[in-house]
N, CA, C and O atoms as CSV, one atom per row, in Angstrom:
chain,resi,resn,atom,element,x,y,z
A,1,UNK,N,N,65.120,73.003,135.087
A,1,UNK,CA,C,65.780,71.762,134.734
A,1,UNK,C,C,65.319,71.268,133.371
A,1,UNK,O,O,65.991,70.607,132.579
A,2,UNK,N,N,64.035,71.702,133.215
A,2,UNK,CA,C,63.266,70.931,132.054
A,2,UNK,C,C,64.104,71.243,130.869
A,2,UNK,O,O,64.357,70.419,129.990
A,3,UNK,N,N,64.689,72.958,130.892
A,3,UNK,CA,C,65.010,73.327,129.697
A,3,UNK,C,C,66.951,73.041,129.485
A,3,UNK,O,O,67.693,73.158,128.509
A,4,UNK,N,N,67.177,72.657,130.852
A,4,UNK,CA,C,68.718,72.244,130.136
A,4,UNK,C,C,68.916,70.763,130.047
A,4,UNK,O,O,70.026,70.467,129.605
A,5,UNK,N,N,68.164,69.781,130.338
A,5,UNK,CA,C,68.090,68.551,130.059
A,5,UNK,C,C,68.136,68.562,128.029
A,5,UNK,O,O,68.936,68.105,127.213
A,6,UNK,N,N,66.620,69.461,127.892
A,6,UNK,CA,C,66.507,69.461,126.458
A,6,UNK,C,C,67.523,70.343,125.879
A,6,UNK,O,O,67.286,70.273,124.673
A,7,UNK,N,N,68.587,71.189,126.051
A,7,UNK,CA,C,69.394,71.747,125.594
A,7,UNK,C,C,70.483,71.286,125.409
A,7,UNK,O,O,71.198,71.620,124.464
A,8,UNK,N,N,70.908,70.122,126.607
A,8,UNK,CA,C,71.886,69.029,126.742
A,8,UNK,C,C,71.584,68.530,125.241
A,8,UNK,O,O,72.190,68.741,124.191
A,9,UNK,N,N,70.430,67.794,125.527
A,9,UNK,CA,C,70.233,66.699,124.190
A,9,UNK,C,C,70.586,67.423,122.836
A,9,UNK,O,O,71.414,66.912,122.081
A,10,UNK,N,N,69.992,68.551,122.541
A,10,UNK,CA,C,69.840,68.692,121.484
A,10,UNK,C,C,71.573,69.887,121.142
A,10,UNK,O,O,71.977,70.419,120.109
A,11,UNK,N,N,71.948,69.874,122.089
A,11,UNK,CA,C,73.699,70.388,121.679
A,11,UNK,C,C,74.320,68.897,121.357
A,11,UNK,O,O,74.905,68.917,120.274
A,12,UNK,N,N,74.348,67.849,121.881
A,12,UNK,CA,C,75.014,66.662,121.590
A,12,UNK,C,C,73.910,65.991,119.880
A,12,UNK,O,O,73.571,64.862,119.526
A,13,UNK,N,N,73.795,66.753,119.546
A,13,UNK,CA,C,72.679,66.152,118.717
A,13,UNK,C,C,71.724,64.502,118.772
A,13,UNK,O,O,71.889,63.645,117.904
A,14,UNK,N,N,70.921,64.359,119.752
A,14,UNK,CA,C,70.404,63.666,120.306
A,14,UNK,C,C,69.453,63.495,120.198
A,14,UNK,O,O,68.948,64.617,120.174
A,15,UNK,N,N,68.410,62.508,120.056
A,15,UNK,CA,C,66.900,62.610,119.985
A,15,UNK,C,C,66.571,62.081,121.550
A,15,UNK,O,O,67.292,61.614,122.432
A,16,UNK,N,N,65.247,62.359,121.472
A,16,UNK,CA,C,64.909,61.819,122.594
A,16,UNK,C,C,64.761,60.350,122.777
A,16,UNK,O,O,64.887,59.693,123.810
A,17,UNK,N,N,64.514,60.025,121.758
A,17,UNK,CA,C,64.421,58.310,121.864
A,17,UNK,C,C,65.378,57.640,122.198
A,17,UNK,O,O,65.283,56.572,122.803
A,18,UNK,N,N,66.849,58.387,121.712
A,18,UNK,CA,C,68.346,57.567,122.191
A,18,UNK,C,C,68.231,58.014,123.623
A,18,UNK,O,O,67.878,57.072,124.333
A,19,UNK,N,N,68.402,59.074,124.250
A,19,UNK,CA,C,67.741,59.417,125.622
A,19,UNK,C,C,67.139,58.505,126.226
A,19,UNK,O,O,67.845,57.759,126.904
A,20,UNK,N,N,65.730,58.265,126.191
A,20,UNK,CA,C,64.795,57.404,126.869
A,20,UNK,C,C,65.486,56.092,126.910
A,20,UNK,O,O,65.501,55.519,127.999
A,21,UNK,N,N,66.141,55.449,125.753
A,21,UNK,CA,C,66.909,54.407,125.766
A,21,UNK,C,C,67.612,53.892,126.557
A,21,UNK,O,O,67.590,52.802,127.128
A,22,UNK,N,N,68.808,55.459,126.589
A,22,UNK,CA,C,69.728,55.286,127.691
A,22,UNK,C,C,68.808,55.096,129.470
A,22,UNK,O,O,69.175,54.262,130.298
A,23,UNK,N,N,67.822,55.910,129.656
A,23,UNK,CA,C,67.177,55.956,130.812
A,23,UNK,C,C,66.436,54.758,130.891
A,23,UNK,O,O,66.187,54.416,132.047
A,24,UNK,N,N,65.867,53.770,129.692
A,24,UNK,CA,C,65.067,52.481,129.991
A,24,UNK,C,C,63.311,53.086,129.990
A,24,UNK,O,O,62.379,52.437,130.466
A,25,UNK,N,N,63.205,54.210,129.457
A,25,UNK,CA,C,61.803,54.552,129.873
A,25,UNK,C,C,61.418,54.807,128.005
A,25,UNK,O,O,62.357,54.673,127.221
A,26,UNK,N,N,60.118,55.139,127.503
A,26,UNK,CA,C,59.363,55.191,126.579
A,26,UNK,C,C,59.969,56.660,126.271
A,26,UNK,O,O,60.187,57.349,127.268
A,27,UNK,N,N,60.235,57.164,125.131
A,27,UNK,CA,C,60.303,58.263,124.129
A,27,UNK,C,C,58.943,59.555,124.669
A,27,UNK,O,O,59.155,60.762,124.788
A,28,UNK,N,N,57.853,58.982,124.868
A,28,UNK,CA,C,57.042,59.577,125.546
A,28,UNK,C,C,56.891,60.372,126.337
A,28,UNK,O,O,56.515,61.544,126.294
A,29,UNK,N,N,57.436,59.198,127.714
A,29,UNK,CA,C,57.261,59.553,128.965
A,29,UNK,C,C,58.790,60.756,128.965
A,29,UNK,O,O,58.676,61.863,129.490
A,30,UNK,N,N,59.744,60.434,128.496
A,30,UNK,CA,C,61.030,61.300,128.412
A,30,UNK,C,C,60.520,62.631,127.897
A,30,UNK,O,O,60.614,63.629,128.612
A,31,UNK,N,N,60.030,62.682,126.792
A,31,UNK,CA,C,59.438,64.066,126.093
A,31,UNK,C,C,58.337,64.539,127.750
A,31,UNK,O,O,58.151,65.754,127.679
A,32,UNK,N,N,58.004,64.263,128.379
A,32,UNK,CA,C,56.918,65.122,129.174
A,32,UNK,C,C,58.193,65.277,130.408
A,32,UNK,O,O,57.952,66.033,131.349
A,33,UNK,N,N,59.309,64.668,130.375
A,33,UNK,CA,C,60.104,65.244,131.618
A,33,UNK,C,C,60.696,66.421,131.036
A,33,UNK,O,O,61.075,67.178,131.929
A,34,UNK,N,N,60.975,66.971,129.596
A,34,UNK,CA,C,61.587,67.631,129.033
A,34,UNK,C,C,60.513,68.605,129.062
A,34,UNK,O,O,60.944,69.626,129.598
A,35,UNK,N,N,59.120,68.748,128.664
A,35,UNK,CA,C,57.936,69.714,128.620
A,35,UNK,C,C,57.757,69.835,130.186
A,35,UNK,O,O,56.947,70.736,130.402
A,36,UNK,N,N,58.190,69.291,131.305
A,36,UNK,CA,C,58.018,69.532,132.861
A,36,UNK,C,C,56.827,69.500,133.147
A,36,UNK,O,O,56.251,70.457,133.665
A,37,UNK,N,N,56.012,67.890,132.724
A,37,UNK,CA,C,54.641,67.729,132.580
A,37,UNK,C,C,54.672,66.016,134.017
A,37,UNK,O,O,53.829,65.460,134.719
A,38,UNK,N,N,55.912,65.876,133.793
A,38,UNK,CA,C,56.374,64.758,134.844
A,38,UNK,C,C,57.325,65.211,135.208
A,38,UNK,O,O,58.053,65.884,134.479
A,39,UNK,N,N,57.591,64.934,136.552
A,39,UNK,CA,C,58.915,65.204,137.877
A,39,UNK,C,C,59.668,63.448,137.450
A,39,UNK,O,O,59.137,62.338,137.460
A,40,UNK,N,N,61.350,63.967,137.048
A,40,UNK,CA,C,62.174,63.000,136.303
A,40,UNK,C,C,62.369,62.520,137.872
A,40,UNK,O,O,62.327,63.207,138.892
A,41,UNK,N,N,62.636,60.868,137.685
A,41,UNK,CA,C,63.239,60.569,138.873
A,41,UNK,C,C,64.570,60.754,139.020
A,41,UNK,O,O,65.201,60.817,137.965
A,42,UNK,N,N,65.374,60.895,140.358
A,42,UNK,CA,C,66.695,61.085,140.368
A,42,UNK,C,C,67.428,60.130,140.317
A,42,UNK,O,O,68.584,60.535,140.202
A,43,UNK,N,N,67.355,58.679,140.350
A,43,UNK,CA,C,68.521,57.816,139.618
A,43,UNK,C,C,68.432,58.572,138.213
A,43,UNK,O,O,69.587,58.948,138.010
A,44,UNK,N,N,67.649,58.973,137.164
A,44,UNK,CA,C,67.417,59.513,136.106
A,44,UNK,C,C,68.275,60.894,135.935
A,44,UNK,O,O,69.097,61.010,135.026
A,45,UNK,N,N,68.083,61.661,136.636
A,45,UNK,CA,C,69.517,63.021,136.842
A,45,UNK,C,C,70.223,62.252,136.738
A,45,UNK,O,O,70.402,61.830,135.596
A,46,UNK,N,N,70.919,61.716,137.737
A,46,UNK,CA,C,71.616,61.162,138.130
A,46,UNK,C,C,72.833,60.280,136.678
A,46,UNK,O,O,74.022,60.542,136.500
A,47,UNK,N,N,72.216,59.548,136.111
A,47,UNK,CA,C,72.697,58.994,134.982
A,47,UNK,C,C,72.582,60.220,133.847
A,47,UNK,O,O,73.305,59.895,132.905
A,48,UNK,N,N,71.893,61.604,133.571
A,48,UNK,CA,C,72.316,62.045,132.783
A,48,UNK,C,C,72.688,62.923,132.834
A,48,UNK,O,O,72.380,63.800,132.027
A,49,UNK,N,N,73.740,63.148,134.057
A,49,UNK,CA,C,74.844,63.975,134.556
A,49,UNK,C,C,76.012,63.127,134.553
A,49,UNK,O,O,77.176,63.504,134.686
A,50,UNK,N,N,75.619,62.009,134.397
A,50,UNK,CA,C,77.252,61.083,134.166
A,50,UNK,C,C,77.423,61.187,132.456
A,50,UNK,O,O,78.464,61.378,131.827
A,51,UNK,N,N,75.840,60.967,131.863
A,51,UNK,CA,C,76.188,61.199,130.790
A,51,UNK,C,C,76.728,62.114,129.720
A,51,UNK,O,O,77.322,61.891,128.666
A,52,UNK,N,N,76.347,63.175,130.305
A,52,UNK,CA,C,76.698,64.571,129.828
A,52,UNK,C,C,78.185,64.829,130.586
A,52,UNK,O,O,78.936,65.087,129.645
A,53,UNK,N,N,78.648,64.860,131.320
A,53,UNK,CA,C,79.907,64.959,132.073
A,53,UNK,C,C,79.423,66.234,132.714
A,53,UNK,O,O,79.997,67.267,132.368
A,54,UNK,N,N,78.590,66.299,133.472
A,54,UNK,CA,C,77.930,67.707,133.825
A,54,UNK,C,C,77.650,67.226,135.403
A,54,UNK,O,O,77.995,66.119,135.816
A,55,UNK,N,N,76.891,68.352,136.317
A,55,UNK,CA,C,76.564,67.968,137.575
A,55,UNK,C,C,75.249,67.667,138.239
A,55,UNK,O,O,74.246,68.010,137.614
A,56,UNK,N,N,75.174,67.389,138.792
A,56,UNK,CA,C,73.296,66.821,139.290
A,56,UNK,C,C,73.101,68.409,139.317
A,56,UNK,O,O,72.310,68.792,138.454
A,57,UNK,N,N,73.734,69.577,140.246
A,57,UNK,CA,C,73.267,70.638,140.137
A,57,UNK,C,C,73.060,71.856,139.379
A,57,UNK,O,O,72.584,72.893,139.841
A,58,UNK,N,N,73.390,71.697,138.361
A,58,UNK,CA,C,73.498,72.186,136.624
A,58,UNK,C,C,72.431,71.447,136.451
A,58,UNK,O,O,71.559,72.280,136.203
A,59,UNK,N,N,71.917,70.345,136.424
A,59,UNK,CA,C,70.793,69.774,135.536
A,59,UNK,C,C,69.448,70.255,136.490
A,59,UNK,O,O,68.303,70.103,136.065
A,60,UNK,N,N,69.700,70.781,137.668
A,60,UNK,CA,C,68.596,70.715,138.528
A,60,UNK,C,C,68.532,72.717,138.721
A,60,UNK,O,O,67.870,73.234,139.622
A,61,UNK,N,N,69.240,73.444,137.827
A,61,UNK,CA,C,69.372,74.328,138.102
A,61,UNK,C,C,69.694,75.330,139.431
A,61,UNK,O,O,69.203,76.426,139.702
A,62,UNK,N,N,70.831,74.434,140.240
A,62,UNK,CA,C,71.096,75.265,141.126
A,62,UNK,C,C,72.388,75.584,141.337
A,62,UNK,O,O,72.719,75.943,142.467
A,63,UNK,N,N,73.567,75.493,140.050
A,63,UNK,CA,C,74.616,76.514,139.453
A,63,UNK,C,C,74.277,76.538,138.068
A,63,UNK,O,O,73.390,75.877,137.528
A,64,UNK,N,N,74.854,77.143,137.677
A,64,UNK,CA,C,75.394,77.680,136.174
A,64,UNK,C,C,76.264,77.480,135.417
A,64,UNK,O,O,76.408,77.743,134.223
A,65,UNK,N,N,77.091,76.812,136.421
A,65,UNK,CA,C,78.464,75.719,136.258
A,65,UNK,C,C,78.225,74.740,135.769
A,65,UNK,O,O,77.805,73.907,136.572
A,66,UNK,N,N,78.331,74.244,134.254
A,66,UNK,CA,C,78.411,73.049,134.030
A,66,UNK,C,C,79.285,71.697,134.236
A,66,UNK,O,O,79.180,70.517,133.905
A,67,UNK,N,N,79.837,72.179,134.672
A,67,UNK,CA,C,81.361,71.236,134.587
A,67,UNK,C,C,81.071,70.388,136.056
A,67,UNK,O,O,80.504,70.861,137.040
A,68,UNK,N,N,81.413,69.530,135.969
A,68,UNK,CA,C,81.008,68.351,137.064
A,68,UNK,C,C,81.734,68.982,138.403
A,68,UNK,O,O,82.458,69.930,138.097
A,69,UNK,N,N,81.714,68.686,139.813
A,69,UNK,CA,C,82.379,69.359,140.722
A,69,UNK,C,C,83.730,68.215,141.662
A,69,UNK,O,O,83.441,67.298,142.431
A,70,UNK,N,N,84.770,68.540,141.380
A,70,UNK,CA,C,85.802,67.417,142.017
A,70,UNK,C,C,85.728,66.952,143.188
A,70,UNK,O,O,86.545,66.116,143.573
């Protein structure tokens, strides 16, 4: 998960700080969910699978399917 969160961001050209923003948390603490040094909470998936137009299970690595599911 760690590595398509940060692949998300950085295809939308994104920093982490607009990230953390959107999530309400410190630039910091966001960079160690991306290094998989902290377990992200899931309201946190959660909002950046709405944000990305992607699926909780794409971000959590359990398809390959990005595309949200109908």
């Amino acid at each position: 998960m760690n590595s398509r969160i940060r692949d998300l961001r950085e295809d939308h050209d994104l920093t982490q700080q607009k990230i953390a923003e959107l999530l309400h948390c410190d630039q910091s603490l966001y960079s160690k969910y991306e290094r998989g040094e902290r377990m992200i909470p899931l309201d946190f998936i959660v909002t950046l699978a709405r944000f990305y137009g992607t699926s909780v299970d794409y971000l959590l690595g359990l398809t390959d399917v990005p595309k949200p599911y109908r």
